[in-house]
C-alpha positions as CSV (number, residue, x, y, z in Angstrom):
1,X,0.0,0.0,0.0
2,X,1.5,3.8,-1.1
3,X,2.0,6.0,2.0
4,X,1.3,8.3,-0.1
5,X,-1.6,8.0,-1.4
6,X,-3.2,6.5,2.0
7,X,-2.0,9.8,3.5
8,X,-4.1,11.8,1.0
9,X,-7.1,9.6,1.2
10,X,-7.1,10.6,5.1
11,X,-6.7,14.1,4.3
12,X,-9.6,13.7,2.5
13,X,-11.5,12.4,4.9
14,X,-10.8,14.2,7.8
15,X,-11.1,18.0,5.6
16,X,-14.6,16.2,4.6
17,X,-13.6,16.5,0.5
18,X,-11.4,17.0,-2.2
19,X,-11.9,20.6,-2.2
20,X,-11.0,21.0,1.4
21,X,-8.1,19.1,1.6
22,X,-6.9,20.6,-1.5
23,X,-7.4,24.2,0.0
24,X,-5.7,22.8,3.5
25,X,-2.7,20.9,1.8
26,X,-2.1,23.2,-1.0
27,X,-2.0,20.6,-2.8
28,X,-3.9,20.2,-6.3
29,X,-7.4,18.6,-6.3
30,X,-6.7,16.7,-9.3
31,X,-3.4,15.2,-7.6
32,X,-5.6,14.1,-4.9
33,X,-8.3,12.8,-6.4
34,X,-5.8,10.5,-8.9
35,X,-3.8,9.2,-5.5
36,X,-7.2,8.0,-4.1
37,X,-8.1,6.5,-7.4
38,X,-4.7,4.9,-7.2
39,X,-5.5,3.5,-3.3
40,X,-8.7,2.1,-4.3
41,X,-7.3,0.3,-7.6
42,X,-4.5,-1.5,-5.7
43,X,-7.3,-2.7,-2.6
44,X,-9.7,-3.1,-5.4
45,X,-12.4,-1.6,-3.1
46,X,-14.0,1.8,-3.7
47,X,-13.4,4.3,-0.7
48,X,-15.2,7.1,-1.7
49,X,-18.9,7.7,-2.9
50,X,-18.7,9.9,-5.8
51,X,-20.7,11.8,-6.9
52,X,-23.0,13.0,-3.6
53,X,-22.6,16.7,-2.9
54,X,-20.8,16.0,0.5
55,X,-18.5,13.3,0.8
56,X,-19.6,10.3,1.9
57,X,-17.1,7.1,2.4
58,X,-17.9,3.4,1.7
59,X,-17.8,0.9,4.3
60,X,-14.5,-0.3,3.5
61,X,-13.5,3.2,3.4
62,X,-14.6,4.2,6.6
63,X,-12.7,1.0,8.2
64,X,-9.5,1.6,6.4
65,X,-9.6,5.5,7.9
66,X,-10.4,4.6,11.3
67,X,-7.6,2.0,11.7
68,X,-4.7,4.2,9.8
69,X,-5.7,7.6,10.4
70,X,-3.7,6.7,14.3
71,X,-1.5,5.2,12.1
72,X,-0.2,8.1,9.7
73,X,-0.3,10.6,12.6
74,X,2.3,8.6,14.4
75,X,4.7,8.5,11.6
76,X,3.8,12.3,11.3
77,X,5.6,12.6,14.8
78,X,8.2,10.8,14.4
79,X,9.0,12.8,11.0
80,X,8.5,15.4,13.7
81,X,10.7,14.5,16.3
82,X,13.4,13.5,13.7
83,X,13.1,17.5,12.1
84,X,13.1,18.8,15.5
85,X,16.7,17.5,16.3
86,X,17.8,18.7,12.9
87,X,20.7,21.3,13.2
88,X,19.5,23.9,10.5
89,X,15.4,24.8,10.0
90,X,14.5,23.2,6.7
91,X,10.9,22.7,5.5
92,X,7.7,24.5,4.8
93,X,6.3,26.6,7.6
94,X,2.7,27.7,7.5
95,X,1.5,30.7,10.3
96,X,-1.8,32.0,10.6
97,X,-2.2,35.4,12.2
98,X,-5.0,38.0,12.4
99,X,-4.9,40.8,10.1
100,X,-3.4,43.3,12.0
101,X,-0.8,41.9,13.0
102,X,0.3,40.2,9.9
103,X,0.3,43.7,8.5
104,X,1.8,45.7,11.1
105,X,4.3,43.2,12.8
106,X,5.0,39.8,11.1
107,X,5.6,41.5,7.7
108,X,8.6,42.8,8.6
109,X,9.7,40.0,11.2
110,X,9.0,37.5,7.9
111,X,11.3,39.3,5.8
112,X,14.1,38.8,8.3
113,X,13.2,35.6,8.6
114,X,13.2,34.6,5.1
115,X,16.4,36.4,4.8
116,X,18.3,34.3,7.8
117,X,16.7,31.1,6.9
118,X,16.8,30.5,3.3
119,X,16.2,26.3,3.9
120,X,12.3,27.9,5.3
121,X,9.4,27.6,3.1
122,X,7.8,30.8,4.9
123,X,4.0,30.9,4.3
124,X,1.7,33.9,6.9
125,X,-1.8,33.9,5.7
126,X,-3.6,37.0,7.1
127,X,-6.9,36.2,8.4
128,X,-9.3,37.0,11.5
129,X,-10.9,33.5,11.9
130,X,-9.8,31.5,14.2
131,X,-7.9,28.5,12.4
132,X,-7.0,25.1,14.0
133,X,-3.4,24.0,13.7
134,X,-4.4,20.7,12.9
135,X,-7.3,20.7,10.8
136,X,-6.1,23.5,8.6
137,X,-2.3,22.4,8.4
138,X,-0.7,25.8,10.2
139,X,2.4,25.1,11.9
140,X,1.7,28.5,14.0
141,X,-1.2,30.6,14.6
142,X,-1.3,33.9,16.5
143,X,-4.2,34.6,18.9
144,X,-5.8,37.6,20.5
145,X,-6.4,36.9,24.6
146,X,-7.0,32.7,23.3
147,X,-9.2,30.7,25.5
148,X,-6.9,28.2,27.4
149,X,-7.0,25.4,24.9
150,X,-5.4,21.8,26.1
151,X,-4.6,20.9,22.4
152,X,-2.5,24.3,21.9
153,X,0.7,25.4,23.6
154,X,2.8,28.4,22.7
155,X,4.4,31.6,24.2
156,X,2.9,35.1,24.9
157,X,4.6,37.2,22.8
158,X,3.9,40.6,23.3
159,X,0.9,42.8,25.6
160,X,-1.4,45.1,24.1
161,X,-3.5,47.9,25.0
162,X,-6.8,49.6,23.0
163,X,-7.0,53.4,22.6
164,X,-9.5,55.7,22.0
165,X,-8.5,57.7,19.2
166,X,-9.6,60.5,17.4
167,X,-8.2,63.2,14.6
168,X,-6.7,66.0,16.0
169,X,-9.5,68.4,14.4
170,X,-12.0,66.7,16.7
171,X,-9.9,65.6,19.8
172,X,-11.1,69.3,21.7
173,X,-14.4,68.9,20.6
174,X,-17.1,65.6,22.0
175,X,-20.5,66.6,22.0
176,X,-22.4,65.9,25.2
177,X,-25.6,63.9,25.3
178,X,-27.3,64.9,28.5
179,X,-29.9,61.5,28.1
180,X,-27.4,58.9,27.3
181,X,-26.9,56.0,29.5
182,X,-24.2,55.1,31.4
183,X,-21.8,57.3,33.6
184,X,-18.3,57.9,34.2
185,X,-16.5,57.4,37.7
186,X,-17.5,60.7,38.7
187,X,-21.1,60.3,38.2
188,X,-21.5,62.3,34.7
189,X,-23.9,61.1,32.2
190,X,-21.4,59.4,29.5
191,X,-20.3,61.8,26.7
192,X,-21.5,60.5,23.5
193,X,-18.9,60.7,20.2
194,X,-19.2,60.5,16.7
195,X,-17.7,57.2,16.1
196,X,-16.5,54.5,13.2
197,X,-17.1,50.8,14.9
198,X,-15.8,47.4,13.4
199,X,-19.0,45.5,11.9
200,X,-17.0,42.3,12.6
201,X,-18.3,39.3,14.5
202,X,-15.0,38.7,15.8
203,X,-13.9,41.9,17.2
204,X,-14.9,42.8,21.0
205,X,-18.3,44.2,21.9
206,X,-16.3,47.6,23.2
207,X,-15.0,47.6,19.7
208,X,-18.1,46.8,17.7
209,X,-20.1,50.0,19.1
210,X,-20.6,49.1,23.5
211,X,-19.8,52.2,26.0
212,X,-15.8,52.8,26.1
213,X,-14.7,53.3,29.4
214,X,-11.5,55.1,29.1
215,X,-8.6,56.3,31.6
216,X,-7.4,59.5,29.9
217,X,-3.6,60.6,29.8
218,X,-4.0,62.6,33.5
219,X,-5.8,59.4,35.1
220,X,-9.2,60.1,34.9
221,X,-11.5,57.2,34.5
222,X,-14.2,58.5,31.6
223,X,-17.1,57.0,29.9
224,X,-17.7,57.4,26.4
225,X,-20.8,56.6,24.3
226,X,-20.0,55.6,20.7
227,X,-22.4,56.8,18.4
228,X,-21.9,55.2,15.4
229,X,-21.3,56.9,12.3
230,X,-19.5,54.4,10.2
231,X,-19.7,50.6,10.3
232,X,-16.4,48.6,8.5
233,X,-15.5,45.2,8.3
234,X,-11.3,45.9,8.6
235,X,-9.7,47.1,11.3
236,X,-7.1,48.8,8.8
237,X,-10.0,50.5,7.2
238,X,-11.0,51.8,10.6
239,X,-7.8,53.5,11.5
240,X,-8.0,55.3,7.8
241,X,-11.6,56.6,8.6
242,X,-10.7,57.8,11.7
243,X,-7.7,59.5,10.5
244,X,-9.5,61.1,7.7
245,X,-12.1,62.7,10.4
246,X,-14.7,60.4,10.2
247,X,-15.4,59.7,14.2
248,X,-13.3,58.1,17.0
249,X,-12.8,54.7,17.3
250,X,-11.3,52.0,19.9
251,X,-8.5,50.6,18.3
252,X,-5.1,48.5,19.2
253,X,-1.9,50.4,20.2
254,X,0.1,48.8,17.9
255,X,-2.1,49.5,14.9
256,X,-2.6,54.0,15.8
257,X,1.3,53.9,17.9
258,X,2.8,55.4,15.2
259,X,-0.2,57.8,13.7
260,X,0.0,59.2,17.4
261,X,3.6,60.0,17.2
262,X,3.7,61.8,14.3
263,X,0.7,63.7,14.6
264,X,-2.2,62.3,12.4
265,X,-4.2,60.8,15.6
266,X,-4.8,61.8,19.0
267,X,-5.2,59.3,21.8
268,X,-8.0,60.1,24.1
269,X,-7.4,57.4,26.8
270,X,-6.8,54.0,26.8
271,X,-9.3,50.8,27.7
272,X,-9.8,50.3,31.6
273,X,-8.9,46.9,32.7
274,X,-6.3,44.0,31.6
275,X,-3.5,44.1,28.7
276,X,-4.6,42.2,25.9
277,X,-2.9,38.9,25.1
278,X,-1.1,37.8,22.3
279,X,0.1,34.1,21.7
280,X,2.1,32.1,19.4
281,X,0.5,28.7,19.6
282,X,1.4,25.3,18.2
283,X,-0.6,21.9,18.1
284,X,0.3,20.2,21.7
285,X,0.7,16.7,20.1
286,X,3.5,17.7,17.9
287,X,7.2,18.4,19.3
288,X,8.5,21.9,18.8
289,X,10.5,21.8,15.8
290,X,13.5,23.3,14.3
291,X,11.5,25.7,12.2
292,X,8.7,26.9,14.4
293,X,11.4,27.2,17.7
294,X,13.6,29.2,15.2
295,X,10.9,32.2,14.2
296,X,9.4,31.9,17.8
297,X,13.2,32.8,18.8
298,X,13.4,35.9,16.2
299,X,9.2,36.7,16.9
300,X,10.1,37.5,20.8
301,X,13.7,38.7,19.9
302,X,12.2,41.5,17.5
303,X,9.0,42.6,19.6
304,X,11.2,42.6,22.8
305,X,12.9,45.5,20.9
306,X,9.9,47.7,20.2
């Protein structure tokens, strides 16, 4: 029986389809397809019912995946543990991070990377759902305050605040509203603000348009009511609106630190409570290897300098 080709018809299986597994693997659909027509020719069994809109194995196919797919993850670890040991990172290297961050930090740290490593196959796919090292074939993925997660183990690479931002034109300026709700420590009705507000599900309620309570530059603790002007999908397209004048928003430090130094943003105060988190995470059932310990080495190295 082809390793090979057994490996793909698991892929298959466990991504539920050709399509899937080809978009997990990047790996051609048509190569797939062929190896599992090659696996079933030399069992002479079918595997796979074709034509059905979802995929849907055959008895004998289901059997052969349940007793090898143990199988081909253990030789997956070993390959593991063998790369792990090897002197100089080699190999394809596959990161998922969330947009920001891929645009504002691990651009540059990937260029060095690529640079000191040329053995690495470096591969960051921007993107603000939350991917599964396993199922979706990432080596690394970078979270936002993650969930404690038993299957995932990593580092925490760097803190992170939110700020209340604003274009200088508008920072001396918030309109009161006498009947909003809410109030700030000192018993003032909350101050409501023009404001642009992520229209993503995955970005924090404070984020997405909630009250923004605020401890300003001199220590004050202030409430702000966002009143929503402007509605976008990208937190990149955010920070443009707001620099542009469109409202204030609540956005990450590291995304409006260097608007705010050179003058095109203002920061109003920053979000009352706890840093926010961010992890590099890797599957817990694989060893570290040479690759991934290599750019979590330069990751922390580089951000400990900012």
């Amino acid at each position: 029986m082809d390793l090979t080709s057994l490996a793909d018809f698991n892929a298959v299986a466990v991504h539920g389809g050709f399509g899937p597994a080809s978009r997990a693997l990047d790996r051609p659909k048509a190569t797939l397809s062929r190896r599992v027509a090659e696996l079933e020719e030399s069992l002479g069994v079918r595997l796979i019912e074709r034509g059905s809109r979802r995929l849907r194995l055959t008895e004998e196919g289901q059997v052969l995946h349940e007793r090898t797919r143990g199988l081909m993850a253990e030789i997956q670890e070993a390959g593991d543990a063998v790369a792990s040991r090897a002197p100089v990172p080699r190999g394809r290297l596959r990161i998922s991070a969330p947009v920001v961050f891929a645009h504002v930090v691990l651009c540059r740290i990937a260029a060095r990377f690529a640079l000191a490593y040329a053995q690495v196959e470096l591969e960051v796919v921007a993107e603000d759902r939350v991917a599964d090292p396993a199922e979706d074939s990432f080596d690394l993925v970078i979270r936002i305050d993650p969930p404690r997660d038993e299957l995932l183990v990593g580092r925490r690479i760097l803190d992170d605040v939110r700020m209340v931002v604003a274009s200088p034109s508008m920072s001396m300026s918030i309109p009161s509203d006498p009947g909003a709700d809410g109030s700030d420590s000192s018993g003032e009705s909350a101050r409501a603000v023009p404001a642009v507000v992520s229209s993503a599900s995955s970005t924090s309620a404070a984020m997405s348009g909630a009250m923004w309570t605020m401890r300003t530059p001199s220590g004050e603790l202030k409430t702000l009511k966002p009143a929503p002007v402007l509605r976008l999908s990208s937190l990149l397209m955010i920070r443009d609106a707001v620099v542009a004048g469109a409202g204030a928003a609540l956005l990450p430090r590291l995304l409006v630190e260097q608007d705010i130094s050179q003058g095109r943003l203002v920061c109003w105060g920053t979000e009352a409570g706890p840093p926010v988190e961010i992890w590099a995470l890797y599957s817990s059932r694989r060893l570290l290897s040479a690759k991934v310990r290599a750019f979590l080495d330069m990751l922390q190295e580089l951000l400990a300098r900012t």
